[in-house]
C-alpha positions in Angstrom: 102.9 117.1 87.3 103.7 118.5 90.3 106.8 118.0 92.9 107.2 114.6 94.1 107.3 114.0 97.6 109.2 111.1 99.5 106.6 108.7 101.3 106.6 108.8 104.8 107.2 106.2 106.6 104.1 103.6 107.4 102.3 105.0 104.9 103.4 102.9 101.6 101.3 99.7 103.1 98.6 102.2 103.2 98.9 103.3 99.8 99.5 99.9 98.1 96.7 98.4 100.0 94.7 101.4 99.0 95.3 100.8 95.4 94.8 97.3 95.3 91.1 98.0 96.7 89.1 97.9 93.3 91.0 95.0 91.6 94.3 93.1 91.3 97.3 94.1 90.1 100.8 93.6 89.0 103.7 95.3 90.9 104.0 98.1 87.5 100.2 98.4 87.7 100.3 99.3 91.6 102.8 101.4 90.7 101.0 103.4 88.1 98.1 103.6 89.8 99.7 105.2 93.1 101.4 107.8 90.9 97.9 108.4 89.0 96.0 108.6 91.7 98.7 110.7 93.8 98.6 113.5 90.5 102.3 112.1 90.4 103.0 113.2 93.8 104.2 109.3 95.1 106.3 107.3 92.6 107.1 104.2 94.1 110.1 102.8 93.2 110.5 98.9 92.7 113.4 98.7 95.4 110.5 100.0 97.7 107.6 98.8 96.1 108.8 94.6 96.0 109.9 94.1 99.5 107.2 95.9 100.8 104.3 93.6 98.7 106.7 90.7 99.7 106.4 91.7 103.6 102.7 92.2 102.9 102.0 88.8 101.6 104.2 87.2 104.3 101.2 89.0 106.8 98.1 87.4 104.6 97.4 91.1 103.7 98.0 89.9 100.1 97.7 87.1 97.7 99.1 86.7 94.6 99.0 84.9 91.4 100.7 84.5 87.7 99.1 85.8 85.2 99.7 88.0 81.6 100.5 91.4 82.1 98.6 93.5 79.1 102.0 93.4 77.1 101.4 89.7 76.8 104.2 89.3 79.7 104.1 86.9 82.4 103.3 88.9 85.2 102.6 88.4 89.4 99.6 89.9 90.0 98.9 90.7 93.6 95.2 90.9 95.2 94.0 92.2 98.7 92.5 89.6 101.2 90.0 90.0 103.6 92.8 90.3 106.3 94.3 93.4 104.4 91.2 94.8 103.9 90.9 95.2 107.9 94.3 96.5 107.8 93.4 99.1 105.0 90.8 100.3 107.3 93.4 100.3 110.9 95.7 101.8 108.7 93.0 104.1 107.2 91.8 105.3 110.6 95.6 105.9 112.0 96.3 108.1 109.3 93.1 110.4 109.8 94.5 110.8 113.6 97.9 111.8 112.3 96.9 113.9 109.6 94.6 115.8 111.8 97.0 116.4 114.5 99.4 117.6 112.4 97.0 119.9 111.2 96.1 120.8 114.6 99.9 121.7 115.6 99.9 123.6 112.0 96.8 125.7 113.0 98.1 126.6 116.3 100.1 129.8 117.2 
Protein backbone atom coordinates (compact mmCIF):
# COMPACT_ATOMS: atom_id res chain seq x y z
CA UNK A 1 0.00 0.00 0.00
CA UNK A 2 1.03 3.29 -0.59
CA UNK A 3 1.21 6.63 1.78
CA UNK A 4 -1.93 7.51 3.22
CA UNK A 5 -3.15 10.81 2.80
CA UNK A 6 -5.41 12.95 5.29
CA UNK A 7 -8.97 13.67 3.61
CA UNK A 8 -9.51 17.01 2.76
CA UNK A 9 -12.00 18.75 4.00
CA UNK A 10 -15.66 18.37 2.14
CA UNK A 11 -14.60 15.54 0.48
CA UNK A 12 -15.46 12.55 3.11
CA UNK A 13 -19.49 13.12 2.25
CA UNK A 14 -18.26 12.70 -1.21
CA UNK A 15 -16.46 9.61 -0.68
CA UNK A 16 -18.97 7.85 1.71
CA UNK A 17 -21.74 8.70 -0.54
CA UNK A 18 -19.57 7.45 -3.34
CA UNK A 19 -19.21 4.15 -1.77
CA UNK A 20 -22.59 3.63 -0.76
CA UNK A 21 -23.55 3.99 -4.62
CA UNK A 22 -23.72 0.20 -5.58
CA UNK A 23 -25.30 -1.25 -2.36
CA UNK A 24 -25.75 -0.69 1.38
CA UNK A 25 -23.47 -0.90 3.91
CA UNK A 26 -22.37 -1.08 7.45
CA UNK A 27 -20.17 1.73 8.91
CA UNK A 28 -16.81 -1.18 8.77
CA UNK A 29 -18.05 -2.02 5.24
CA UNK A 30 -17.89 1.78 4.07
CA UNK A 31 -14.88 1.90 5.61
CA UNK A 32 -13.29 -0.98 3.76
CA UNK A 33 -14.56 -0.11 0.73
CA UNK A 34 -13.10 3.65 0.73
CA UNK A 35 -9.68 2.21 1.73
CA UNK A 36 -10.07 -0.55 -1.28
CA UNK A 37 -11.18 1.52 -3.55
CA UNK A 38 -8.65 4.48 -2.60
CA UNK A 39 -5.53 1.58 -3.06
CA UNK A 40 -5.37 2.40 0.85
CA UNK A 41 -4.71 5.91 0.19
CA UNK A 42 -8.09 7.17 2.54
CA UNK A 43 -8.62 5.13 5.84
CA UNK A 44 -11.44 6.57 7.49
CA UNK A 45 -11.35 6.39 10.89
CA UNK A 46 -14.63 5.75 13.01
CA UNK A 47 -14.25 9.09 15.03
CA UNK A 48 -14.62 10.58 11.42
CA UNK A 49 -16.55 8.18 9.75
CA UNK A 50 -19.85 8.02 12.58
CA UNK A 51 -20.52 11.65 12.94
CA UNK A 52 -20.22 12.26 9.50
CA UNK A 53 -22.97 9.20 8.37
CA UNK A 54 -24.86 10.62 11.53
CA UNK A 55 -24.87 14.30 10.01
CA UNK A 56 -25.70 12.66 6.65
CA UNK A 57 -28.72 10.90 7.68
CA UNK A 58 -29.92 13.91 9.71
CA UNK A 59 -29.91 15.68 5.83
CA UNK A 60 -32.03 12.53 4.19
CA UNK A 61 -28.81 11.86 2.22
CA UNK A 62 -29.01 8.44 4.04
CA UNK A 63 -31.19 5.85 5.52
CA UNK A 64 -30.38 3.21 7.64
CA UNK A 65 -31.40 -0.07 8.98
CA UNK A 66 -30.41 -3.09 11.42
CA UNK A 67 -29.30 -5.87 10.06
CA UNK A 68 -26.39 -8.94 10.43
CA UNK A 69 -23.13 -7.92 9.72
CA UNK A 70 -21.31 -11.15 7.78
CA UNK A 71 -19.80 -12.05 11.31
CA UNK A 72 -23.30 -12.87 12.37
CA UNK A 73 -23.15 -9.30 14.30
CA UNK A 74 -25.90 -6.98 14.57
CA UNK A 75 -25.00 -4.39 12.49
CA UNK A 76 -26.51 -0.59 11.19
CA UNK A 77 -26.37 -0.74 7.69
CA UNK A 78 -26.57 2.53 5.98
CA UNK A 79 -28.15 3.02 2.28
CA UNK A 80 -28.15 6.22 -0.14
CA UNK A 81 -31.57 7.95 -0.89
CA UNK A 82 -32.60 9.49 -3.81
CA UNK A 83 -31.81 12.88 -2.03
CA UNK A 84 -28.03 11.79 -1.58
CA UNK A 85 -27.84 10.60 -4.86
CA UNK A 86 -28.40 14.35 -6.17
CA UNK A 87 -25.94 15.35 -3.64
CA UNK A 88 -23.36 12.63 -4.88
CA UNK A 89 -23.66 14.25 -8.22
CA UNK A 90 -23.38 18.39 -6.67
CA UNK A 91 -20.77 17.01 -4.83
CA UNK A 92 -19.39 15.10 -7.79
CA UNK A 93 -19.44 18.13 -10.12
CA UNK A 94 -17.77 20.51 -7.33
CA UNK A 95 -14.98 18.39 -7.07
CA UNK A 96 -14.14 18.13 -10.89
CA UNK A 97 -14.00 22.17 -10.72
CA UNK A 98 -11.62 22.02 -7.83
CA UNK A 99 -9.52 19.32 -8.96
CA UNK A 100 -9.14 20.99 -12.31
CA UNK A 101 -8.24 24.25 -11.05
CA UNK A 102 -5.79 23.05 -8.98
CA UNK A 103 -4.43 21.39 -11.76
CA UNK A 104 -4.53 24.56 -13.70
CA UNK A 105 -2.48 26.61 -10.91
CA UNK A 106 -0.06 23.36 -10.93
CA UNK A 107 0.50 23.63 -14.73
CA UNK A 108 1.07 27.23 -14.74
CA UNK A 109 4.54 28.88 -14.45
Amino acid sequence: MGEQTEILQGTLDLLILKALNLEPLHGLGISRRIEQVTAGAFQVKPGSLFPALHRMEEQGWLSSSWGESENRRKAKYYKITAVGRRQLDKERQRWIRISFAIGQMLESN
